[in-house]
Structures are given as structure tokens and as C-alpha cells.
C-alpha positions in Angstrom: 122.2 103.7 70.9 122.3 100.2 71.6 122.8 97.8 68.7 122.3 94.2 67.8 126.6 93.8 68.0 125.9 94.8 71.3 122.9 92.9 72.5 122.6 89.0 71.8 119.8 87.1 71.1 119.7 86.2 74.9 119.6 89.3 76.2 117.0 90.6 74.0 114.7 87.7 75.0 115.5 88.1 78.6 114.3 91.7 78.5 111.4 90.9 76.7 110.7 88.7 79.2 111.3 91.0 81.5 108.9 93.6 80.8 106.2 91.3 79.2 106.3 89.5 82.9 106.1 93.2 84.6 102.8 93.9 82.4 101.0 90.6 82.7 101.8 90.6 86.6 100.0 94.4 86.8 96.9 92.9 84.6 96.6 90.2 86.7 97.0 92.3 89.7 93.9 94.9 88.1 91.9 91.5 87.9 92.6 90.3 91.2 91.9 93.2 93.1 88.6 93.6 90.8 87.9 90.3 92.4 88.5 92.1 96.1 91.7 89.0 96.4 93.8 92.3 96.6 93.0 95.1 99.0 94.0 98.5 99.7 95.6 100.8 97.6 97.1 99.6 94.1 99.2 101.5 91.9 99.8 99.9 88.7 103.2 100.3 86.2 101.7 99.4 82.9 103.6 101.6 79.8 106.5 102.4 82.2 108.4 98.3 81.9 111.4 99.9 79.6 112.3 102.2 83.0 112.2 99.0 85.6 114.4 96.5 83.0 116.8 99.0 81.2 117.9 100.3 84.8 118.3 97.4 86.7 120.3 95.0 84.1 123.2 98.2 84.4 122.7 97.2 88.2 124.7 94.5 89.9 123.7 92.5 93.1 124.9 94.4 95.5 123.6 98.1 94.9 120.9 99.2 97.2 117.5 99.9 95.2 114.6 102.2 96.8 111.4 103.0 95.2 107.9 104.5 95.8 104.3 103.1 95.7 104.5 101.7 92.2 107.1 99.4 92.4 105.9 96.3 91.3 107.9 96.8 88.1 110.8 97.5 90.1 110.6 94.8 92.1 109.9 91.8 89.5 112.8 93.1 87.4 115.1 93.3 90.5 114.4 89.7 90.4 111.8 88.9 93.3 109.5 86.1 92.5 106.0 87.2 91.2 104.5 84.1 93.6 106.0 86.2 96.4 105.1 89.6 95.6 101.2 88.3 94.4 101.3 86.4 97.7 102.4 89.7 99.7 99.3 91.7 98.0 97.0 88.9 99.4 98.3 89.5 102.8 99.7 85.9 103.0 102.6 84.8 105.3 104.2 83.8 102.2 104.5 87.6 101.0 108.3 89.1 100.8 106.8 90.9 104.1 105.0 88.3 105.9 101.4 89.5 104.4 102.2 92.8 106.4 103.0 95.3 103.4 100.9 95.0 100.3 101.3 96.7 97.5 102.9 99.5 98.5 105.4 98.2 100.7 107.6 95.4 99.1 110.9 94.5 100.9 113.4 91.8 100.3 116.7 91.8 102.0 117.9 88.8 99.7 118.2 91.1 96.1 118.7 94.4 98.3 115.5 95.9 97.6 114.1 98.2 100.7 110.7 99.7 99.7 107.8 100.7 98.3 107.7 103.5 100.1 104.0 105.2 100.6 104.9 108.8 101.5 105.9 110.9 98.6 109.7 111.6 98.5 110.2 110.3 101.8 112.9 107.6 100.5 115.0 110.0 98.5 116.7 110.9 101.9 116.9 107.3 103.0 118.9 106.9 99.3 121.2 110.2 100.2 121.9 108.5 103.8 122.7 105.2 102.6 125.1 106.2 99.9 126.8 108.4 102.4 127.2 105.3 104.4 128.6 103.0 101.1 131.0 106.0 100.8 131.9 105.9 104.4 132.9 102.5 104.3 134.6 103.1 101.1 132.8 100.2 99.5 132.2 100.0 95.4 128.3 99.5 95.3 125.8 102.3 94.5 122.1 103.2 95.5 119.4 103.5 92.4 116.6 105.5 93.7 113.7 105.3 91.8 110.5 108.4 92.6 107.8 109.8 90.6 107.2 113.6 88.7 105.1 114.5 91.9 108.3 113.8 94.3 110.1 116.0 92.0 108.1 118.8 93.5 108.3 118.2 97.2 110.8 120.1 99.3 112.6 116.7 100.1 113.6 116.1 96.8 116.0 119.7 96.2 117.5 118.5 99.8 118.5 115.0 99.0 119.9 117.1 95.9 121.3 119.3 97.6 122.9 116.8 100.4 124.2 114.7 97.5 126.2 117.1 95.3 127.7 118.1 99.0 128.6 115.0 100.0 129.5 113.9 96.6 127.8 110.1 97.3 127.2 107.1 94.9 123.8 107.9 94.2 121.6 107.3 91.0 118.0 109.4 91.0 115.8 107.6 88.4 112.8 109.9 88.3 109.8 108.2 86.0 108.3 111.2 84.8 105.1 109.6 83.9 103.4 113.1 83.5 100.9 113.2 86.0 101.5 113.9 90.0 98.4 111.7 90.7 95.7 113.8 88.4 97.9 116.7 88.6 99.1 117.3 84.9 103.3 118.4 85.4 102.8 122.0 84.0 100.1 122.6 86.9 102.9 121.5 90.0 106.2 122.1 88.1 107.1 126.0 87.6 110.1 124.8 85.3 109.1 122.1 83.7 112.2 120.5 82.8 113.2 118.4 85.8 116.7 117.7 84.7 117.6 121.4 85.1 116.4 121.0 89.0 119.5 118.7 89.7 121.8 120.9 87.2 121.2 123.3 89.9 122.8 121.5 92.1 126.0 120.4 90.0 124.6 117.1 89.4 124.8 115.8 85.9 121.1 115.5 84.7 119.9 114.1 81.6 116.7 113.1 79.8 115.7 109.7 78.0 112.9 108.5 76.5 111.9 106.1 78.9 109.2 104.3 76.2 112.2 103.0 74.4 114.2 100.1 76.7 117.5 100.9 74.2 117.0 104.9 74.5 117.4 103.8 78.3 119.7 100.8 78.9 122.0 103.4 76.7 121.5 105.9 78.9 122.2 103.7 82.1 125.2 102.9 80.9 126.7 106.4 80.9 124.8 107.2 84.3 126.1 103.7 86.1 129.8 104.5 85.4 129.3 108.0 86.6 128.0 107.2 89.6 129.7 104.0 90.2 133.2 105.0 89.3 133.5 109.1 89.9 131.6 108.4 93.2 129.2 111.0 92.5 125.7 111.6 92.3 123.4 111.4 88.9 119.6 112.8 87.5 118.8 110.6 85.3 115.1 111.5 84.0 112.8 109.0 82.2 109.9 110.6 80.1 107.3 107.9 80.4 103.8 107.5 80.3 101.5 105.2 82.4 98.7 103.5 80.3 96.4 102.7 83.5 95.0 105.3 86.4 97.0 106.4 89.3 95.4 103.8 91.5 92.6 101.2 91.3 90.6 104.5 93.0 91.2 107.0 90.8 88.3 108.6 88.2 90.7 109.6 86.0 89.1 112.4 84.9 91.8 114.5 84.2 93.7 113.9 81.0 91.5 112.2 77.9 90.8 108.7 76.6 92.8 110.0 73.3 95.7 110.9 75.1 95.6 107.5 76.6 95.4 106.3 72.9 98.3 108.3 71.4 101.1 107.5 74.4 99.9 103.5 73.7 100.9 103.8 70.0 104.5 104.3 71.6 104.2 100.9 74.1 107.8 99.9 74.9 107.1 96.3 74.6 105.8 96.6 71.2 108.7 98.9 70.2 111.3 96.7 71.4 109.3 93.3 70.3 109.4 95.5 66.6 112.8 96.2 66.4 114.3 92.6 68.4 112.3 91.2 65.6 114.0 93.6 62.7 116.8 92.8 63.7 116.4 89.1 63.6 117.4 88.7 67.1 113.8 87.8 68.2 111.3 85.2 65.6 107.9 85.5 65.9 107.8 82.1 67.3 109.9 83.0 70.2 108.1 86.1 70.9 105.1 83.6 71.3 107.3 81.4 73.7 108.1 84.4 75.8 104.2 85.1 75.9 103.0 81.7 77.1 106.2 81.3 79.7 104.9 84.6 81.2 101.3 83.5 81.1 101.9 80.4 83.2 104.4 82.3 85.6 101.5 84.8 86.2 98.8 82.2 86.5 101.4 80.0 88.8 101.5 83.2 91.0 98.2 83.9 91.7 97.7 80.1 92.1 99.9 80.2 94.9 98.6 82.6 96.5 95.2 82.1 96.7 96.2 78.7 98.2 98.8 80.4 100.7 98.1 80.9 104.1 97.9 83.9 106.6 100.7 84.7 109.3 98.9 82.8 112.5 97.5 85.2 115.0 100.3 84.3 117.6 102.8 85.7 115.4 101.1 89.3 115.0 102.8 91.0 117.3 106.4 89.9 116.2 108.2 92.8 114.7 106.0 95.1 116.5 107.3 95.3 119.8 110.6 95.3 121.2 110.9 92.3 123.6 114.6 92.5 125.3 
């Protein structure tokens, strides 16, 4: 377990930071959309923020990150601006994709982040093909993919396994078992239940970490980071997790209970890590408060901007779209 010898007062606040920007950022985003300034589909990542900023501060520059829909959390903690990712969901020019991706498709070549992917599992091959490639050219970065309980159950998710272990490539799975494959509880889609045991199977080290606790999991990334990173081999790392709103901004949710909801909230990372930082006297109460209103203005900056941005000019439309030499 991480301890306060290990982790300064800056760090702590950073990471606090961190995951107090990813929920404010999804709020906003719930209210915005509400508001019809946000269309399509939105998944939020409320009550999964210890996942997104104990995995990437293991991660250096240069590795490759790939997630699914919800990747807002990803994204932000990998360092993209929230102006730019709010202005993306707007459909403004402005957006990390020109307007042209939403929600569900973030991109940003700058901090190596390629997707928000929409189609469920489809990127865990992408992750086993660009690994093979870092391999290939015998280079020292890794790829972090990050995918859901519901991918865990597609056929594509025991080949990228299965590809990986062969190949033996530099690749991290991060699945965020959140419980629920859309309203799909995991003992209705998983026969074995215990997903780390599906990459055992394959002779990949697999492991389980409470993903509501940021130390459980920046302790656990650790371990999983040298693995892949220096034996050049592929890594399971599963993070039990819960997430406090709906699969999307369309769903009912009519299939697990408002007291559910209740119980996995009493375990909210932010308030476990805010709890102990504080315990620990590497956090005051005042700075906590510091952290808060930073974020506040950040967020409110963000969807400022991108209200006020501008959409890609109609001449431009077909750029990207069709090959002209």
C-alpha cells in the first residue's frame, strides 16, 4: 500500500485534483447536455476517477492509451484540456477532433491518446496490434488499454488475449469492472465471474484491485507497469468499480436499485482519498477547499469557451473525408 513516505504533499494534491476535475467536468457535462448544448450519446465516469488517475500517473508520455465510450476520465487525467474536450462535445472546431467526434470519440495525437472508441471491444485489437508494432521496433513504451465488464464478454477480448500472451507484447488491459454491461448485471453475461481468471487462461498475469481506492490502485499499477514495461509482456489488471450515474444520459436505469446506488457511494474514491490525505496531514481542509474552487473555475472556464467557440466552416467538411491525391 501506498504510504505518506511515499507520496508528498504535492502529489496528493495533484491527484485530488485530478479526480475532483474528472467529476465536476462529468456534472457539468450531465447539465450541459440537460440543456441540449451537448448532443448524442453521453456516457458519464462519475465513482470510477481512482481508475483514470492511479493508472495514468504510472504512465509516461510516450505510451499509447486506448479507451472506450466513457473516456472522459481517461482523457482529462491523460492531461487533455477540459476547454478542449467540452468544446469537442459541442461539436465546435475547437474540439480535440474538429467538432467531428463528441463524446465518444476523443483523439489527441499530442498526449498519445487514440480513442473513445464506440464499438464494444473493438480497440482491444488495435492495443494488441500496436504493441506488437512498439515490440517490432524494439522501442521501451507500452500501450494501456482501458475497456469495460461488457467487453470482457465479447469474443474479441479472449483473442486480443490470446494474440498477446503469443506474441508476448507490451500491453497493459485495464478492465473497469463497473458491474454492469449497460443494464446487464455481470452474473447475467459472465459464466465465471471472475474476470482475472479469463486472462490466467491465457498465461497472462491477472490481478484484482479495488478500483474505489486511488492507493489500492496506483499500488497496484506500479507492479503491473514494470511487468509490462520491463519483461515485455502482457498484463490483466482488473479494477472493481462502480459507476454512481446511468450507462448513458438515455438510460432508465431500471435495473439495479436506488439503495445500491447509495451503498457503492458511501465508498466514493474522492472522499476516501480526501479522508485519508487529510489523516495523514498531507492535505488541510483549507487546501482541499483550494483544490475545489480551482476546479470550479476550470470547469466553468471550459464550458465558457465553448459555448463561445465556433463551428468548423462548411468548406472545411469534407476535409478528412475524402482522399484528394
Amino acid at each position: 500500500m501506498v504510504d505518506r513516505f511515499i507520496m508528498d504533499a504535492a502529489t496528493a494534491k495533484g491527484l485530488l485534483h485530478q479526480m475532483l476535475r474528472i467529476r465536476r467536468f462529468e456534472d457539468a457535462s450531465a447539465e450541459q447536455y440537460s440543456r441540449g448544448n451537448i448532443r448524442g450519446f453521453l456516457h458519464l465516469y462519475s465513482g470510477e476517477e481512482a481508475i483514470a488517475a492511479g493508472v495514468m500517473q504510472a504512465l509516461r508520455h510516450d505510451d499509447i492509451i486506448l479507451s472506450s465510450y466513457r473516456e472522459h476520465g481517461h482523457a482529462l487525467a491523460r492531461g487533455i484540456a477540459p476547454s478542449v474536450i467540452m468544446a469537442e462535445m459541442f461539436g465546435m472546431a475547437d474540439g480535440c477532433c474538429r467538432g467531428r467526434g463528441g463524446s465518444m470519440h476523443l483523439f489527441d495525437v499530442a498526449t498519445n491518446f487514440y480513442g473513445g472508441t464506440a464499438i464494444v471491444a473493438s480497440h482491444l485489437p488495435m492495443a494488441v496490434g500496436m504493441a506488437l508494432a512498439i515490440r517490432k521496433r524494439d522501442e521501451h513504451r507500452i500501450v494501456c488499454c482501458f475497456f469495460g465488464d461488457g467487453a470482457a464478454a465479447e469474443g474479441t477480448f479472449a483473442e486480443s488475449l490470446n494474440l498477446a500472451a503469443l506474441w508476448s507484447v507490451p500491453v497493459l488491459f485495464v478492465c473497469e469492472n463497473n458491474q454492469y454491461a449497460m443494464g446487464t448485471a455481470l452474473q447475467y453475461s459472465h459464466a465465471e465471474k471472475d474476470i482475472a481468471q479469463k486472462g490466467r487462461a491465457y498465461g497472462i498475469e491477472s490481478v484484482h484491485v479495488d478500483g474505489m481506492d486511488l492507493l489500492a490502485v496506483i499500488d497496484a499499477m506500479r507492479h503491473a507497469e514494470a511487468v509490462v514495461r520491463t519483461a515485455r509482456k502482457p498484463m490483466l489488471l482488473v479494477c472493481n468499480t462502480y459507476r454512481f450515474r446511468a450507462h448513458s444520459m438515455f438510460d432508465a436505469e431500471l435495473y439495479r436499485s436506488k439503495d445500491e446506488v447509495v451503498q457503492w457511494k458511501r465508498r466514493d474514491p474522492i472522499d476516501v482519498f480526501t479522508t485519508w490525505a487529510t489523516g495523514c496531514g498531507l492535505l488541510t481542509e483549507d487546501a482541499v477547499a483550494q483544490i475545489e474552487t480551482t476546479v470550479a473555475n476550470e470547469i466553468t472556464e471550459a464550458v465558457t469557451m465553448a459555448s463561445q467557440g465556433d463551428l468548423e466552416p462548411v468548406e472545411d467538411l469534407e476535409r478528412h473525408i475524402y482522399a484528394t491525391e
